[in-house]
N, C-alpha and C positions, 0 to 999 in steps of 0.2 A: 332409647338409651344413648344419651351422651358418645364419643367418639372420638378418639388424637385424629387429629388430622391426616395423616398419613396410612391409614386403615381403613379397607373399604369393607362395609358392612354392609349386606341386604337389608332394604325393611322386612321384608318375609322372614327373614332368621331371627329378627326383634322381634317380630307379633309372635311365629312361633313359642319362643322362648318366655315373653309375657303371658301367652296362655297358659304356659307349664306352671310359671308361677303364681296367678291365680289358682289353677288349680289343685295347685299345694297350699296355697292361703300364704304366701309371701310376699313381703311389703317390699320392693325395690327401691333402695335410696344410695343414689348414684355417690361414692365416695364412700361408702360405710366399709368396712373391713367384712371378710367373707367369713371371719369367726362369729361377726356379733348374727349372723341368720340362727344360728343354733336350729337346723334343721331336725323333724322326728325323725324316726327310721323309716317310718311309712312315704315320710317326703325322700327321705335319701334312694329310699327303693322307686321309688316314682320315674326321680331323677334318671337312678342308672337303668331303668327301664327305656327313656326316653333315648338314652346317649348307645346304649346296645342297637335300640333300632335304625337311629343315626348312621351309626357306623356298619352295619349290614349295607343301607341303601348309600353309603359314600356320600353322607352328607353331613360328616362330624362340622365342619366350618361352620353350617348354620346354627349349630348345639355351643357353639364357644360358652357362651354363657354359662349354660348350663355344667359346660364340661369341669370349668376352674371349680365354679361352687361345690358339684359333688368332689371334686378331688380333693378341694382345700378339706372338706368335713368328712372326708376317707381318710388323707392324711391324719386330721385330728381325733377320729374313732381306731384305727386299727394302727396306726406304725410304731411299732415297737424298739426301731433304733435299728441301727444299721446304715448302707449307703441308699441313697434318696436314687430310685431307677424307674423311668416309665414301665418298668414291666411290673410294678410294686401297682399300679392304677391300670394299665389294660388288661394283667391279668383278671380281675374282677371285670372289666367289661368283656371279657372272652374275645379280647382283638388282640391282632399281634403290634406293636407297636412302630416296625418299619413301614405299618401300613399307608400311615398317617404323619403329618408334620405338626409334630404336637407340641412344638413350640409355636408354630405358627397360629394353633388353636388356644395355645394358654394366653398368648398375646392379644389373641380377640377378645377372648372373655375375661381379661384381665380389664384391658381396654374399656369394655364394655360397663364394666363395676368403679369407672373409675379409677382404679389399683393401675400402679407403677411395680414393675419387675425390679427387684434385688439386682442392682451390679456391681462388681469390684471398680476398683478406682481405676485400671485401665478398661472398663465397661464392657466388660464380657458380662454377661446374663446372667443370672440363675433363675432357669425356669421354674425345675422342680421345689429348690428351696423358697422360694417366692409362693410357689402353690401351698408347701407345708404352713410356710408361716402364716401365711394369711387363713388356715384352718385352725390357729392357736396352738395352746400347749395337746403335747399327744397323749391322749389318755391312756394309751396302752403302756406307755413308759412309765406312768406313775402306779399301774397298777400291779407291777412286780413288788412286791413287797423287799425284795434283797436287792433291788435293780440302786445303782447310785443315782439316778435321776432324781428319786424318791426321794431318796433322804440327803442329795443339792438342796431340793423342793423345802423341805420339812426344816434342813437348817435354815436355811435362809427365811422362812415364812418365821421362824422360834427367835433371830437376829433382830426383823424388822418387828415384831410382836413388842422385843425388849429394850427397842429405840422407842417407838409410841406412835402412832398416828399424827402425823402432820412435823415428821422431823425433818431440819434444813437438808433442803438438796444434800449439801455435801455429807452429810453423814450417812447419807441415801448410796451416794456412790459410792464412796467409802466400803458399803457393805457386799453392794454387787462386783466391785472392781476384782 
C-alpha cells in the first residue's frame, strides 16, 4: 500500500492487513474513497474483531488500515447525529480511547487508502469528520422518519428530480447553496 512520505509504515502491518482483506473478499484500490467498499456486516464484524485483538495486544498502529475502514463504515451504519467523539468508535471496540493516539492511527490508515484528512484553512485536522465522511451519508440519520436530515434529503433529492438530469452546474448550485 502506497504511502506520504513522511509516515512509516511496517511491511508486516500491510501483509497483515492485506490478509484481512482477502479474507473478507475486498478488492483494495489505492485512492478509492472508504464509502465505495460498502462492506457486509459479516466483513464489518471480522474487521472489529481483528481491531479488538489489535488493541488488547497494543498493536492498533499495525491495524491502521483496517481501523479508518471500519470506522468510516461504523460512522456510515450507526451515527445518528450529535458531536463526532472517539469514544462514539472505541466504545464498540470496548477500548478506552486515551489508550491509543488515534489520530495518529487514523493518519495511517488514511494514508494507507490514499485519503487526505479534512482541514480548515489555518490546517487544523479533522480526524473524526474525515473518518465520517469518507463512510458516506449516515444511515441512521435518514432513518428517523421526523429526523430533519430526512426530509433536507427528500427535499433536495424532489428539487433536483424537478430540475432533470444533466442540468448546468449553476442551477446544481443554486439548489444546494
Amino acid at each position: 500500500m502506497p504511502l506520504e512520505d513522511d509516515l512509516t509504515y511496517s511491511a508486516k502491518a500491510s501483509l497483515r492487513c492485506r490478509n484481512v482483506f482477502d479474507d473478507i473478499g475486498l478488492t483494495y484500490s489505492f485512492g478509492q474513497p472508504l464509502h465505495a467498499y460498502r462492506l457486509s456486516q459479516s466483513s464489518l464484524d471480522t474487521l472489529r474483531s481483528h481491531l479488538t485483538h489489535a488493541i488488547q495486544m497494543r498493536r492498533l498502529n499495525e491495524y491502521a488500515p483496517l481501523f479508518v475502514l471500519w470506522s468510516a463504515e461504523t460512522f456510515r451504519r450507526e451515527f445518528d447525529g450529535g458531536q463526532y467523539t472517539w469514544a462514539f468508535l472505541t466504545d464498540r471496540l470496548t477500548a478506552d480511547s486515551s489508550d491509543f493516539d488515534l489520530q495518529h492511527v487514523s493518519r495511517l490508515g488514511l494514508s494507507s487508502f490514499g485519503r487526505k484528512l479534512a482541514r480548515n484553512q489555518g490546517g487544523m485536522n479533522f480526524y473524526l469528520k474525515t473518518l465520517a465522511a469518507e463512510g458516506g451519508f449516515p444511515e441512521a440519520l435518514l432513518a428517523d422518519p421526523e429526523g430533519n436530515t430526512r426530509r433536507l434529503v427528500r427535499g433536495l433529492l424532489t428539487d433536483i428530480t424537478k430540475v432533470g438530469q444533466g442540468a448546468p452546474e449553476g442551477v446544481l448550485d443554486a439548489l444546494t447553496a
